[in-house]
mmCIF file of the N, C-alpha and C atoms, coordinates in Angstrom:
data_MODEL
# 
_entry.id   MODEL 
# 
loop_
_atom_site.group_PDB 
_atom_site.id 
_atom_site.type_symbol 
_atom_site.label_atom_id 
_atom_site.label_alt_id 
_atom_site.label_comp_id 
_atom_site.label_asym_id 
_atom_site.label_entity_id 
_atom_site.label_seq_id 
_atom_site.pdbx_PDB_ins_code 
_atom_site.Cartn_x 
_atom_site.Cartn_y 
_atom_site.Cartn_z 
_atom_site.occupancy 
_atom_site.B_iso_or_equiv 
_atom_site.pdbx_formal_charge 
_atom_site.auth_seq_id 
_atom_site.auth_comp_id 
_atom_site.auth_asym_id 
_atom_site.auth_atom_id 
_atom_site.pdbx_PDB_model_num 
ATOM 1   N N  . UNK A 1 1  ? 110.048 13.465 144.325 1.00 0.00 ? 1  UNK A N  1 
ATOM 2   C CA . UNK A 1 1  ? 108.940 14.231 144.826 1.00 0.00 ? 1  UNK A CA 1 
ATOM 3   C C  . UNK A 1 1  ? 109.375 14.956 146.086 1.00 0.00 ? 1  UNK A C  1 
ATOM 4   N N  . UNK A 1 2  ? 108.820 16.131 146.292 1.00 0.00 ? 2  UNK A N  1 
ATOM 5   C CA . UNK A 1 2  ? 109.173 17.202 147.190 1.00 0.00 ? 2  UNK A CA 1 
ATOM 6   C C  . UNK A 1 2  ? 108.015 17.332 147.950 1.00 0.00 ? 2  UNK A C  1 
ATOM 7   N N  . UNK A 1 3  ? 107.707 17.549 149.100 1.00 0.00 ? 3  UNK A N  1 
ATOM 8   C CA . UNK A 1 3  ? 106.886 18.153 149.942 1.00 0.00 ? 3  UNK A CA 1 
ATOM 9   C C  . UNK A 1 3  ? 107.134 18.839 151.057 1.00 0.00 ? 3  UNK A C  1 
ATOM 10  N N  . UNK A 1 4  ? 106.797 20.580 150.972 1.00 0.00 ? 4  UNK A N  1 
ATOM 11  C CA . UNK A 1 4  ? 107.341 21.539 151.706 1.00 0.00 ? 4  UNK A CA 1 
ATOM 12  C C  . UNK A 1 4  ? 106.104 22.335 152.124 1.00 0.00 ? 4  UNK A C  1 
ATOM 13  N N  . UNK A 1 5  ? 106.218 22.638 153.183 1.00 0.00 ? 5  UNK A N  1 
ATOM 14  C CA . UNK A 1 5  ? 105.158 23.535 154.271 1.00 0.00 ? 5  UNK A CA 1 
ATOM 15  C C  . UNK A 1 5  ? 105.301 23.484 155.713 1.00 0.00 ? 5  UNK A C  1 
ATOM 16  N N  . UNK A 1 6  ? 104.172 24.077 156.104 1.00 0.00 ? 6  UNK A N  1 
ATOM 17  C CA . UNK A 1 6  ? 103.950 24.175 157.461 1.00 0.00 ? 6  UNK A CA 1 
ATOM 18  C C  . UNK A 1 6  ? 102.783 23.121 158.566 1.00 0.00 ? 6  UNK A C  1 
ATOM 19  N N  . UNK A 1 7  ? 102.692 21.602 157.295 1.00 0.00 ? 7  UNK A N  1 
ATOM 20  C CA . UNK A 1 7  ? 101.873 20.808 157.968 1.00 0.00 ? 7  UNK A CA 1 
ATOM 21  C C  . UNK A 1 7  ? 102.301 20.338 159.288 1.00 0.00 ? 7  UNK A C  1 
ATOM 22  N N  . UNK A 1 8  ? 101.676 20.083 159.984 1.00 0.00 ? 8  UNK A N  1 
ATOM 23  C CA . UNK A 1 8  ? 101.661 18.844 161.006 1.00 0.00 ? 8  UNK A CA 1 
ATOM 24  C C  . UNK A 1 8  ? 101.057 18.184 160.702 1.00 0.00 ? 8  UNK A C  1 
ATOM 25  N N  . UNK A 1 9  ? 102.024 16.702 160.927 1.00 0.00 ? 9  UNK A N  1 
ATOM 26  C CA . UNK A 1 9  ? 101.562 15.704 160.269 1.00 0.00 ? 9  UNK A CA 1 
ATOM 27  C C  . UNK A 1 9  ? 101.041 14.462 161.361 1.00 0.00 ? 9  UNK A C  1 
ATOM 28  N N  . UNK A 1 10 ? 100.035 14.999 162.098 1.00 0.00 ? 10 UNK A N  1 
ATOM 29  C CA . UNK A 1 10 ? 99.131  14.558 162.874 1.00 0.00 ? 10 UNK A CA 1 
ATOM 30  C C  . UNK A 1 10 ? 97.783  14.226 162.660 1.00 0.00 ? 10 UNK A C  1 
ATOM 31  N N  . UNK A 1 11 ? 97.346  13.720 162.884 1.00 0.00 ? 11 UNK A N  1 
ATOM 32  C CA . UNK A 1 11 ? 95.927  13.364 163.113 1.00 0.00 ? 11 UNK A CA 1 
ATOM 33  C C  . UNK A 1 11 ? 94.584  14.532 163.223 1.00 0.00 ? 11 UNK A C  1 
ATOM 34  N N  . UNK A 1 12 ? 94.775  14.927 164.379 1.00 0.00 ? 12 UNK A N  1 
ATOM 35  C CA . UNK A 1 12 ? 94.292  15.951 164.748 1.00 0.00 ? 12 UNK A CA 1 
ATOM 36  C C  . UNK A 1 12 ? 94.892  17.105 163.950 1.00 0.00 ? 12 UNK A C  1 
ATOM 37  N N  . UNK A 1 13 ? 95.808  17.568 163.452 1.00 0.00 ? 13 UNK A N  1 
ATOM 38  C CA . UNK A 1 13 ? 96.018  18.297 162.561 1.00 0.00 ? 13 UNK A CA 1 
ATOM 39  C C  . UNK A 1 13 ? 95.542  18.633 161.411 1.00 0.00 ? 13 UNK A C  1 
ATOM 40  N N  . UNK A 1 14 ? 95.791  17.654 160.873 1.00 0.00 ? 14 UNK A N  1 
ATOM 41  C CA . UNK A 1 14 ? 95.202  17.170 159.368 1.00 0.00 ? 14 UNK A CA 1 
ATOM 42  C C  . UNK A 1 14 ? 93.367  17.194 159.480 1.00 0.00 ? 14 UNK A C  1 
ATOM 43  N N  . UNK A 1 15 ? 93.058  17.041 160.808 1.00 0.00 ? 15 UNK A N  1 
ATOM 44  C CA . UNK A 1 15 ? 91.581  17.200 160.658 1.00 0.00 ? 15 UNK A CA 1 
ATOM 45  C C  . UNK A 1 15 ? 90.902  18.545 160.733 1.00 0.00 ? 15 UNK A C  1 
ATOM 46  N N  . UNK A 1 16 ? 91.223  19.014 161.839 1.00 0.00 ? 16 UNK A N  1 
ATOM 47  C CA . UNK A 1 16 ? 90.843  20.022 162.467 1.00 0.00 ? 16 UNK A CA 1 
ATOM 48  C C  . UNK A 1 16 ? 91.872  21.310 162.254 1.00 0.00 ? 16 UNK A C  1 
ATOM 49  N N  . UNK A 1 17 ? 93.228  21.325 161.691 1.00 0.00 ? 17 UNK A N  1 
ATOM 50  C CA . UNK A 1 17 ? 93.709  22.647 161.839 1.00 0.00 ? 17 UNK A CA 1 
ATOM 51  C C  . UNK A 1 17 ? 93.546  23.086 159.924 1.00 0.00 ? 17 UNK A C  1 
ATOM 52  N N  . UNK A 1 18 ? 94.101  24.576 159.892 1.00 0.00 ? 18 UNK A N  1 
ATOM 53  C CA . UNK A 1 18 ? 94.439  25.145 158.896 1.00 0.00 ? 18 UNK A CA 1 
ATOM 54  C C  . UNK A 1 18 ? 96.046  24.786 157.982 1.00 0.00 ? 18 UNK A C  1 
ATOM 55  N N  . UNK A 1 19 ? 96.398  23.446 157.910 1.00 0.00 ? 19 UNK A N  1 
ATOM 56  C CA . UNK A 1 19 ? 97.693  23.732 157.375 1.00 0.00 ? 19 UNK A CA 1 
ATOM 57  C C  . UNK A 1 19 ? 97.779  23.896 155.848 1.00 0.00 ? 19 UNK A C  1 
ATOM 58  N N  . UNK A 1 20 ? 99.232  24.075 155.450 1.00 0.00 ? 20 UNK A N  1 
ATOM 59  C CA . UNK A 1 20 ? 99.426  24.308 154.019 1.00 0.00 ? 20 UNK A CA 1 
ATOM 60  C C  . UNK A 1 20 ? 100.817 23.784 153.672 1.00 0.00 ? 20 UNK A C  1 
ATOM 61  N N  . UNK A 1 21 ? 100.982 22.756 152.674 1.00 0.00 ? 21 UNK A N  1 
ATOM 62  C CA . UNK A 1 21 ? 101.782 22.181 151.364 1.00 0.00 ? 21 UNK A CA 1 
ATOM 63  C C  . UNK A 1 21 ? 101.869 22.262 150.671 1.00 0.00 ? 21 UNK A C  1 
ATOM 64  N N  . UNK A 1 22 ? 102.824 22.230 149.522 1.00 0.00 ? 22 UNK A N  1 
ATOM 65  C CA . UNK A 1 22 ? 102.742 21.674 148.431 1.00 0.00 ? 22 UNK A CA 1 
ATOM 66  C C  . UNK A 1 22 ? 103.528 20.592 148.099 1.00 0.00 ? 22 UNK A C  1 
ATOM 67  N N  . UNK A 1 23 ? 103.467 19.388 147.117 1.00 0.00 ? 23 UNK A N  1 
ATOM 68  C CA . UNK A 1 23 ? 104.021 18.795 146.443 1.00 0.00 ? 23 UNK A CA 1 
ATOM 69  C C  . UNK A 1 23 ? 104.265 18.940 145.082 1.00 0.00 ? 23 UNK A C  1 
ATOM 70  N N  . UNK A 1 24 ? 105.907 18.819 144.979 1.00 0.00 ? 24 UNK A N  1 
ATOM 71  C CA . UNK A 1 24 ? 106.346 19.365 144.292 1.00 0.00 ? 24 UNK A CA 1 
ATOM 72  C C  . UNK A 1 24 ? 107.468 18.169 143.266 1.00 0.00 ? 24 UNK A C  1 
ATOM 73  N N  . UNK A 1 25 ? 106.882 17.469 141.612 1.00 0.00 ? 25 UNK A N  1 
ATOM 74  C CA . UNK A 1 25 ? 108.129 17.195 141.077 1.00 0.00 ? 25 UNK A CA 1 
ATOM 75  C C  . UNK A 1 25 ? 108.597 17.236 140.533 1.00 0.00 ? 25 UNK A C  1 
ATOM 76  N N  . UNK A 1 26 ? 109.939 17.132 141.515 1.00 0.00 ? 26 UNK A N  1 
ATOM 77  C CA . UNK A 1 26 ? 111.097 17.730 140.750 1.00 0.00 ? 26 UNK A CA 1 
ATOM 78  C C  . UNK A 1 26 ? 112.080 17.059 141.486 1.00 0.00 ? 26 UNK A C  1 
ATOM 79  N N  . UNK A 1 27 ? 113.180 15.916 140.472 1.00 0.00 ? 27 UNK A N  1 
ATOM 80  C CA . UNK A 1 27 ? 114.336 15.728 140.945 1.00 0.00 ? 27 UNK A CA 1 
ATOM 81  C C  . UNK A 1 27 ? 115.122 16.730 141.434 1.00 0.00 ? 27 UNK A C  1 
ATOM 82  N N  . UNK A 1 28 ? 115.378 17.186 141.159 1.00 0.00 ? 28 UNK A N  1 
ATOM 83  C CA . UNK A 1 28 ? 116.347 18.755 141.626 1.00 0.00 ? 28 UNK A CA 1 
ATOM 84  C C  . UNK A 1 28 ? 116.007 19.345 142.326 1.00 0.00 ? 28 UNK A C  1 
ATOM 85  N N  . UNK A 1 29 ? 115.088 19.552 142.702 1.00 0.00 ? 29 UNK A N  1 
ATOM 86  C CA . UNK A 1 29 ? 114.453 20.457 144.142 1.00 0.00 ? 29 UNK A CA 1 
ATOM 87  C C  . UNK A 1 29 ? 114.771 19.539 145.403 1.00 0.00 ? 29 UNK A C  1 
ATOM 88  N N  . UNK A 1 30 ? 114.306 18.461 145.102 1.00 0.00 ? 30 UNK A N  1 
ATOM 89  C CA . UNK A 1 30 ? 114.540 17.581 146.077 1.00 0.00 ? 30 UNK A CA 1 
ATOM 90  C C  . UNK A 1 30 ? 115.602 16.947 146.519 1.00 0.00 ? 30 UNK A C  1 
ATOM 91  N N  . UNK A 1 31 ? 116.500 16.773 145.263 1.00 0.00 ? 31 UNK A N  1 
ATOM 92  C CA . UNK A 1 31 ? 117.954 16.681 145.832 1.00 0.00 ? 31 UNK A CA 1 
ATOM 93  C C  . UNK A 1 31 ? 118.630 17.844 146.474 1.00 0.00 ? 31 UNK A C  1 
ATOM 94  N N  . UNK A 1 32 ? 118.186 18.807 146.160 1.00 0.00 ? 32 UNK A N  1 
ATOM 95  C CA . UNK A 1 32 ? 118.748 20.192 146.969 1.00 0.00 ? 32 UNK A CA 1 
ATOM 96  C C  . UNK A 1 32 ? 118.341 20.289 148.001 1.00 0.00 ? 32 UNK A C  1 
ATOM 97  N N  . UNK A 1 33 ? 117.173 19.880 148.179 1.00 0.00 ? 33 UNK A N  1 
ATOM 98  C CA . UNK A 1 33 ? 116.695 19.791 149.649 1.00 0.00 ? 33 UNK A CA 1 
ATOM 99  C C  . UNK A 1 33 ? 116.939 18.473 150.722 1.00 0.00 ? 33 UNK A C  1 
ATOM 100 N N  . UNK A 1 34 ? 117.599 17.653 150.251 1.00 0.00 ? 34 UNK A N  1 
ATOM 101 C CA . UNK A 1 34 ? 117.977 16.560 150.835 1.00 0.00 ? 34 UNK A CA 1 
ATOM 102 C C  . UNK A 1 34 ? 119.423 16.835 151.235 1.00 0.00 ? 34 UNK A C  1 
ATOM 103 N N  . UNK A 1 35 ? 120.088 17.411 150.528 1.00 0.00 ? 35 UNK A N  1 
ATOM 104 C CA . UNK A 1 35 ? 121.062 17.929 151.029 1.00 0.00 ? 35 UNK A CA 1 
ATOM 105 C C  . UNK A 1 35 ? 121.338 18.807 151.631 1.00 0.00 ? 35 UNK A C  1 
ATOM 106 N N  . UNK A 1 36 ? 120.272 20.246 151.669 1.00 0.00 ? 36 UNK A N  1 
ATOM 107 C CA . UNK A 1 36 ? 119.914 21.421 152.604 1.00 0.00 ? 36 UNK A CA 1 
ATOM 108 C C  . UNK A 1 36 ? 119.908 20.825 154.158 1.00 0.00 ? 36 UNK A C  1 
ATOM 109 N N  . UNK A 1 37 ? 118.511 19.649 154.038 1.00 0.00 ? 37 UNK A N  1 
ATOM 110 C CA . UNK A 1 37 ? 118.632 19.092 155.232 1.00 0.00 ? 37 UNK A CA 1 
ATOM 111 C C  . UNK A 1 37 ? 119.591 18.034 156.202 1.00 0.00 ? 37 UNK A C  1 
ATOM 112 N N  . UNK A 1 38 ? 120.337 17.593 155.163 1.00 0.00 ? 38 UNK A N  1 
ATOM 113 C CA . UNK A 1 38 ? 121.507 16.895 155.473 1.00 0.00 ? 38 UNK A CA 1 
ATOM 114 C C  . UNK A 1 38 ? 122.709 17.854 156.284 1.00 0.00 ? 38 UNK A C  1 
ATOM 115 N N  . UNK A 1 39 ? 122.830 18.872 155.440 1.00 0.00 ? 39 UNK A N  1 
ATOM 116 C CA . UNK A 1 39 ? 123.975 20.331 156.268 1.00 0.00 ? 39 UNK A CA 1 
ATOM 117 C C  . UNK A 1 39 ? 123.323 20.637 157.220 1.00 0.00 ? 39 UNK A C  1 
ATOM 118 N N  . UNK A 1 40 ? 122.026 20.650 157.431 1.00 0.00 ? 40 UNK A N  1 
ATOM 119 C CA . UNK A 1 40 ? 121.640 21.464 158.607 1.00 0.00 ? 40 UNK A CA 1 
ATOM 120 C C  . UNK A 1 40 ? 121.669 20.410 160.136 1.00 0.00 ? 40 UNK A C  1 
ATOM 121 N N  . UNK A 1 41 ? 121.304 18.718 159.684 1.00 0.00 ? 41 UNK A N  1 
ATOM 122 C CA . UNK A 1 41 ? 121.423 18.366 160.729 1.00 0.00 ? 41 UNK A CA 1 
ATOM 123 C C  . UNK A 1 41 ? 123.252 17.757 161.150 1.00 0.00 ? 41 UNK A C  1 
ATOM 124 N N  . UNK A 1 42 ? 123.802 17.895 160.251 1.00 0.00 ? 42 UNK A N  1 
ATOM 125 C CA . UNK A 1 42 ? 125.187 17.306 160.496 1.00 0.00 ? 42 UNK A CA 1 
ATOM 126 C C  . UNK A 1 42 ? 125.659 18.515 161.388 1.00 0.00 ? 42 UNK A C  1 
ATOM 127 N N  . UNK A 1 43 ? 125.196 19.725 161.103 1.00 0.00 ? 43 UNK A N  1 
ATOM 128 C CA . UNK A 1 43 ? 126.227 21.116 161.602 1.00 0.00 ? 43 UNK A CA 1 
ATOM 129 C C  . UNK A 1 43 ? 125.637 21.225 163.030 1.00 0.00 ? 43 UNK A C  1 
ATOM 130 N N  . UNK A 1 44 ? 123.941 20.744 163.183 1.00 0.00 ? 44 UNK A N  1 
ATOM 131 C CA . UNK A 1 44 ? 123.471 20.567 164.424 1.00 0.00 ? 44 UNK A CA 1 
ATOM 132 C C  . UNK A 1 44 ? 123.610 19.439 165.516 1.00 0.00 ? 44 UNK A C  1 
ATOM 133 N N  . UNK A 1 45 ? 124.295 18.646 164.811 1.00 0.00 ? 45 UNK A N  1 
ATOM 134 C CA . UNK A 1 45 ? 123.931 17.380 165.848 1.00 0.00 ? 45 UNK A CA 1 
ATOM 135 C C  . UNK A 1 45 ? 125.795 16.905 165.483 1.00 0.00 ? 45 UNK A C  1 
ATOM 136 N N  . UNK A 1 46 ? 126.691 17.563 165.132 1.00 0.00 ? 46 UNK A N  1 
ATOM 137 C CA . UNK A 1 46 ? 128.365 17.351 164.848 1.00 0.00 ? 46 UNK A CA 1 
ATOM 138 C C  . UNK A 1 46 ? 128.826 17.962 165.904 1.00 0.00 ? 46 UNK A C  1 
ATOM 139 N N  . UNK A 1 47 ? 129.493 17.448 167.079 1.00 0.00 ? 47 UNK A N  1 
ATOM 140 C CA . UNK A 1 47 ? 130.118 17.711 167.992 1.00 0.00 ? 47 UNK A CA 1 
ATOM 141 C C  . UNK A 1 47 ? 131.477 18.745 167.813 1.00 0.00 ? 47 UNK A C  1 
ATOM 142 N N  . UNK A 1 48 ? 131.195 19.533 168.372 1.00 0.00 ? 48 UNK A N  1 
ATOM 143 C CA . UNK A 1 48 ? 132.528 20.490 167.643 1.00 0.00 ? 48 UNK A CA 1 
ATOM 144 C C  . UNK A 1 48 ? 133.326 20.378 168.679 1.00 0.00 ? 48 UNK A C  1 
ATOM 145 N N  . UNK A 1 49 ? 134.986 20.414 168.233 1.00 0.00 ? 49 UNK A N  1 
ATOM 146 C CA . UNK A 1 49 ? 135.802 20.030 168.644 1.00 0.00 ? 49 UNK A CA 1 
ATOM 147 C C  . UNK A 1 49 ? 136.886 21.320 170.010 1.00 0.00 ? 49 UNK A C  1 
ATOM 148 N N  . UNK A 1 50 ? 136.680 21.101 170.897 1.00 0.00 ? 50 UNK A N  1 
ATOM 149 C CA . UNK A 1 50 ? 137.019 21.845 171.877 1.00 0.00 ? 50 UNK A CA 1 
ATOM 150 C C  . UNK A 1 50 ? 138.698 22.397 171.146 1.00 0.00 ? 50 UNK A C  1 
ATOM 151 N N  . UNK A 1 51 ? 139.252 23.701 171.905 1.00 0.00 ? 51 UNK A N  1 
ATOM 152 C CA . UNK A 1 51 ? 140.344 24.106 172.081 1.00 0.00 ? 51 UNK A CA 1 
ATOM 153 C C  . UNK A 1 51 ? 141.116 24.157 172.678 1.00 0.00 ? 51 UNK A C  1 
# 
């Protein structure tokens, strides 16, 4: 299962604001996206190596 949007996943959010999701399944979406987010935080948070 996939779930992609622009929620905040708050309290007050969920009550009072306008957000939007969907859930989505699909093995394959979600493995692509587990790994989308996997590259994005390794390349952000991987110490790059001085010269």
């Amino acid at each position: 299962m996939l779930i992609v949007g622009s929620t905040n996943w708050s309290v007050p959010a969920l009550i009072t604001n306008n957000e939007s999701s969907v859930c989505i399944e699909s093995f394959t979406l979600a493995h692509y996206y587990t790994r989308y987010f996997q590259r994005l935080v390794k390349e952000k948070y991987t110490p790059t190596k001085k010269k």
